[in-house]
C-alpha positions as CSV (number, residue, x, y, z in Angstrom):
1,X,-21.0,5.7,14.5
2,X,-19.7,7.6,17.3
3,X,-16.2,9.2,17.8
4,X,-13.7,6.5,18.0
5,X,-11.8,6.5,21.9
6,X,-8.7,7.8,22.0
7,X,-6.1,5.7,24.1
8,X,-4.4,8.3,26.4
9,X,-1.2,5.9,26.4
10,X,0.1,3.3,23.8
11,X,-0.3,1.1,26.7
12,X,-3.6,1.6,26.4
13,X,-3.8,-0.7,23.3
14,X,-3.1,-3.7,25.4
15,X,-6.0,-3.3,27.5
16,X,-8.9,-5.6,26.2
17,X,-11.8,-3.3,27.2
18,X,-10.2,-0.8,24.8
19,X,-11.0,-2.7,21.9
20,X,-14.6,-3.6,23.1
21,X,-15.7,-0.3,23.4
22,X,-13.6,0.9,20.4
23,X,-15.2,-1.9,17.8
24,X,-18.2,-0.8,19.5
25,X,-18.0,2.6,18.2
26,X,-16.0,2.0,15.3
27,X,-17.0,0.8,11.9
28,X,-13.9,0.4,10.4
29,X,-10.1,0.7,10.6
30,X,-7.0,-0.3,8.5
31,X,-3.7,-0.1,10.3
32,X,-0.6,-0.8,8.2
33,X,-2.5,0.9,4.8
34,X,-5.8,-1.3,3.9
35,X,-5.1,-4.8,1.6
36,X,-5.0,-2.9,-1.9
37,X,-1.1,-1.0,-0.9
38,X,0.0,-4.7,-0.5
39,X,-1.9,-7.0,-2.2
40,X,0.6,-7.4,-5.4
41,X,2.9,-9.0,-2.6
42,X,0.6,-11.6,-1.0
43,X,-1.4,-12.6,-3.4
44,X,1.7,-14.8,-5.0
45,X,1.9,-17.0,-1.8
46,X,-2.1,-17.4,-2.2
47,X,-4.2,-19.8,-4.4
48,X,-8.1,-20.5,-4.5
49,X,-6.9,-23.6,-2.3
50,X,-4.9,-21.9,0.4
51,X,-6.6,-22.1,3.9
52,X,-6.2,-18.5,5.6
53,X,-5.8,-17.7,9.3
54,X,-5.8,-13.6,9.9
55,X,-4.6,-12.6,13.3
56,X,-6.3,-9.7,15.1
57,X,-9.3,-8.8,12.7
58,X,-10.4,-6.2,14.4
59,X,-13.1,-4.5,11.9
60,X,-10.6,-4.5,9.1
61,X,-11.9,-5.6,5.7
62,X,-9.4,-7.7,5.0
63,X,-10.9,-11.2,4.8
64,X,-13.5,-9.4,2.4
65,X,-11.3,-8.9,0.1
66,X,-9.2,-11.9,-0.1
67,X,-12.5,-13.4,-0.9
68,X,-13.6,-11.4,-3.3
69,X,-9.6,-12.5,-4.7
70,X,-10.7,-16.2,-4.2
71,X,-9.4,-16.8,-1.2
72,X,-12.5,-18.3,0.8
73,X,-11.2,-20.7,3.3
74,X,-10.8,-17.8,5.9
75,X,-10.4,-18.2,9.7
76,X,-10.5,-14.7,11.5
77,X,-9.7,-14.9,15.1
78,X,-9.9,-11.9,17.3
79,X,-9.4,-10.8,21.2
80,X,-12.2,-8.3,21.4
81,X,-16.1,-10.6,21.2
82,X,-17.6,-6.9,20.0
83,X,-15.3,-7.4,16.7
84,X,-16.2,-10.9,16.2
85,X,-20.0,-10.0,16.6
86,X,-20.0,-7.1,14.5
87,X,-17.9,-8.7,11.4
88,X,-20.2,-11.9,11.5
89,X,-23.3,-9.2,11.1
90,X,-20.9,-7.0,8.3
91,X,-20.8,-10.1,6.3
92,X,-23.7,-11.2,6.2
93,X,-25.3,-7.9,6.0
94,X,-23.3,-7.8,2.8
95,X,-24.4,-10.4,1.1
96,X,-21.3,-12.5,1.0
97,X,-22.4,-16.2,-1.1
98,X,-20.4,-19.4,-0.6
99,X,-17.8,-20.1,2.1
100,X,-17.8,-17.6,5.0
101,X,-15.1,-16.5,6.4
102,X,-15.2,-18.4,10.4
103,X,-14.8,-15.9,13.2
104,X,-13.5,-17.1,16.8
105,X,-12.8,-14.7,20.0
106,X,-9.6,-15.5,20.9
107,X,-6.4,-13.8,22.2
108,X,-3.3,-14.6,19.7
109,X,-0.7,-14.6,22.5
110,X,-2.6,-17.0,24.7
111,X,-3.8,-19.9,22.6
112,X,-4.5,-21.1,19.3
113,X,-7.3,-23.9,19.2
114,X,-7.1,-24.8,15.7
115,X,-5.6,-27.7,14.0
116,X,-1.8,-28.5,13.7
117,X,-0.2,-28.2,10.3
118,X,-3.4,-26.9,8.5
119,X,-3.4,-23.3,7.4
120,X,-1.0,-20.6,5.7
121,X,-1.4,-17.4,8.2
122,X,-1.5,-13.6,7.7
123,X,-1.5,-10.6,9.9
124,X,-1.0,-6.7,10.5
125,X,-1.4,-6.8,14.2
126,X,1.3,-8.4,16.4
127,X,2.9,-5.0,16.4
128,X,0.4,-4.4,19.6
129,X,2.6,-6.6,21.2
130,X,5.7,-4.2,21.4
131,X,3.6,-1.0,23.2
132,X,5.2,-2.0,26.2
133,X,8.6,-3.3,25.1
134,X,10.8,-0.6,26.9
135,X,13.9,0.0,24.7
136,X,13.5,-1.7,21.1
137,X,17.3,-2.7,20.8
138,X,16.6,-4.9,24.1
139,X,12.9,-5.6,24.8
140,X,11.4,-6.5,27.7
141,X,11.3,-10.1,29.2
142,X,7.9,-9.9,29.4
143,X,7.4,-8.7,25.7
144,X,9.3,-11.1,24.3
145,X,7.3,-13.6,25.7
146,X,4.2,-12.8,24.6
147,X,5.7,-12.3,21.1
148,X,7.2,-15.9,21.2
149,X,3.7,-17.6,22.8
150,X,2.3,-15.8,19.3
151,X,4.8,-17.3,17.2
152,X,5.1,-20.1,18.5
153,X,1.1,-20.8,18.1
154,X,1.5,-19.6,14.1
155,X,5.0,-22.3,14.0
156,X,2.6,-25.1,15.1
157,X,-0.7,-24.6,13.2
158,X,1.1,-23.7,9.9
159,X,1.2,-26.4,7.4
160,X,4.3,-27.7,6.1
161,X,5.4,-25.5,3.5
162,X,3.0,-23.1,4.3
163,X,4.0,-19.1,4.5
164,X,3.3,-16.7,7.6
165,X,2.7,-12.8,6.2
166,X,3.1,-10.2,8.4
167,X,3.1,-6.4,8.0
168,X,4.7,-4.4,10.3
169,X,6.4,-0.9,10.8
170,X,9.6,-3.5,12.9
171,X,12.4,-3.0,11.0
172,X,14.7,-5.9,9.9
173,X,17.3,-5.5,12.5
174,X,14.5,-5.6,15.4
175,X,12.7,-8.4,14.0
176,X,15.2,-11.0,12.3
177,X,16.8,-12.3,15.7
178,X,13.0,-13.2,16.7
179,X,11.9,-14.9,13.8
180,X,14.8,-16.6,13.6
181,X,15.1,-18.2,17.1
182,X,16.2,-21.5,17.1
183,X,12.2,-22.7,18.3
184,X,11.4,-22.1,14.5
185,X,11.8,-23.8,11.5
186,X,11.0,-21.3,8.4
187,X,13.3,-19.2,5.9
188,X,13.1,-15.0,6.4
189,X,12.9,-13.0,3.7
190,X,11.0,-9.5,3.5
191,X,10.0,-6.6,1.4
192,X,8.5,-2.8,1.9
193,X,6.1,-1.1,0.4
194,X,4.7,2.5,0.8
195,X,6.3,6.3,-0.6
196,X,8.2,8.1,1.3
197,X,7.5,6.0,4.3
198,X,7.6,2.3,4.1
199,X,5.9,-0.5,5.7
200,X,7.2,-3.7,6.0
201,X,6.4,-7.4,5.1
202,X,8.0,-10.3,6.1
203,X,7.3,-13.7,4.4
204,X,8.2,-16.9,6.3
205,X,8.1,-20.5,5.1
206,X,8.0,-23.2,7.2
207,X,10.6,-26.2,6.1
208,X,13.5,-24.6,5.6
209,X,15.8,-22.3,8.2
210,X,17.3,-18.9,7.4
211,X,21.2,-19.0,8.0
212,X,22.1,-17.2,11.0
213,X,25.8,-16.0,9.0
214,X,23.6,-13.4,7.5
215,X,22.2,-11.8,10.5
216,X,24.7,-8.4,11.5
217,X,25.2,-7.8,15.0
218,X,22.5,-5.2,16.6
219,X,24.0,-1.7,16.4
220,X,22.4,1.5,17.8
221,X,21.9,3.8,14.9
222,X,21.1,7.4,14.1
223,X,17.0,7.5,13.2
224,X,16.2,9.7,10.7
225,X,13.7,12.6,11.9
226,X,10.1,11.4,11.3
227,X,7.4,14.1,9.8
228,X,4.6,13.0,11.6
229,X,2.5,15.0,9.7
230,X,3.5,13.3,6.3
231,X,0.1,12.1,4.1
232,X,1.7,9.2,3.6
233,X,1.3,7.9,7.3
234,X,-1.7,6.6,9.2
235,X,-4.0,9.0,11.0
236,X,-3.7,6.9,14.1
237,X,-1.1,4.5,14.7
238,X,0.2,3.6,18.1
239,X,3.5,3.8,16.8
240,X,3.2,7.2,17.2
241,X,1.5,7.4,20.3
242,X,4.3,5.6,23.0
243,X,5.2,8.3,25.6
244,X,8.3,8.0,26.1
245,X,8.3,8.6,29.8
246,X,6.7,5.3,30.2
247,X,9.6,3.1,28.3
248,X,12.3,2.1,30.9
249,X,15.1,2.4,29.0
């Protein structure tokens, strides 16, 4: 395969023809560590029965390997055609028996087409969503829309009872207010994985809210100093990558 593009922004990432000509390039990519760092902490909400929606495939393995853990009632959707294409020929090229994993082209912050109150849902990729948020303690309108058009496509296809995964880098106090706004009925509850640097991942359930009593007023805060060059992180990750001349803080 040839050199994979480097984006010369992080708002690069948000540009569709990006990803085309990246999965066109690229075999494949984990972001957020690949399923084997996390898997002791989904595979609880799982069972051989659980119907799977992943958000953002990309040409992550992924769906793979929950089926290889039993999970076979996978729906992959993605916003780039070039990913669906070339994980439809990676599956098949590799032999995979039974139920296939189903593959749709579709952008998560847009539409979902699938069935209401079906599917438990999983992803690693909504943090594409926050290139362009400006300052993180106060996001942009327009951020926060397309963040809330997401959820509020998971909210209406996830079963009753039914859990939404996600693994992010967005720390608790960036990410609790959203999940918990009042268009959403699910609890909040979240756990980290990873050395020295951790990743995080938040479990919701639908059926049952979070209180709000618990949530501590937003606070700046001192970061700690970030070694960039630390094995333990990603050697791309767009987290990273955000000029900061671009933000308007």
């Amino acid at each position: 395969m040839e050199d994979t593009p480097t984006p010369s922004t992080a708002l690069t990432y948000l540009n569709p023809s990006y990803w085309d000509e990246r999965f066109s390039k690229e075999e494949q990519y984990e972001w957020f560590k690949d399923y084997s760092h996390f898997r002791h902490l989904i595979q609880p909400h799982l069972t051989p029965h659980s119907a799977v929606l992943e958000l953002g495939c990309g040409n992550s393995q992924m769906c793979e390997q929950l089926h290889k853990d039993g999970t076979t009632n996978i729906t992959c959707i993605d916003l780039s055609p070039v990913a669906v294409q070339n994980m439809q020929k990676r599956l098949l090229s590799r032999g995979f028996k039974g139920q296939l994993p189903q593959l749709y082209c579709c952008p998560v912050w847009i539409s979902f087409s699938l069935s209401t109150g079906k599917i438990d849902i999983k992803e690693k990729s909504e943090d594409v969503l926050f290139v362009d948020s400006g300052d993180p303690w106060n996001p942009k309108p327009e951020t926060i829309f397309k963040v809330m058009a997401t959820l509020k496509g998971v909210h209406r296809v996830l079963k009753a009872g039914g859990t939404f995964i996600s693994v992010t880098f967005g720390q608790p106090h960036f990410r609790r207010p959203i999940f918990n706004a009042p268009d959403f009925n699910w609890s909040v509850e979240w756990t980290t994985f990873g050395e020295t640097f951790h990743y995080f991942v938040y479990v919701l359930k639908k059926g049952q809210r979070s209180s709000y009593d618990d949530i501590p007023p937003v606070k700046r805060f001192e970061a700690s100093p970030i070694n960039l060059l630390h094995e333990e992180l990603e050697s791309e990750d767009f987290a990273f990558r955000i000029n900061v001349d671009e933000l308007n803080y």
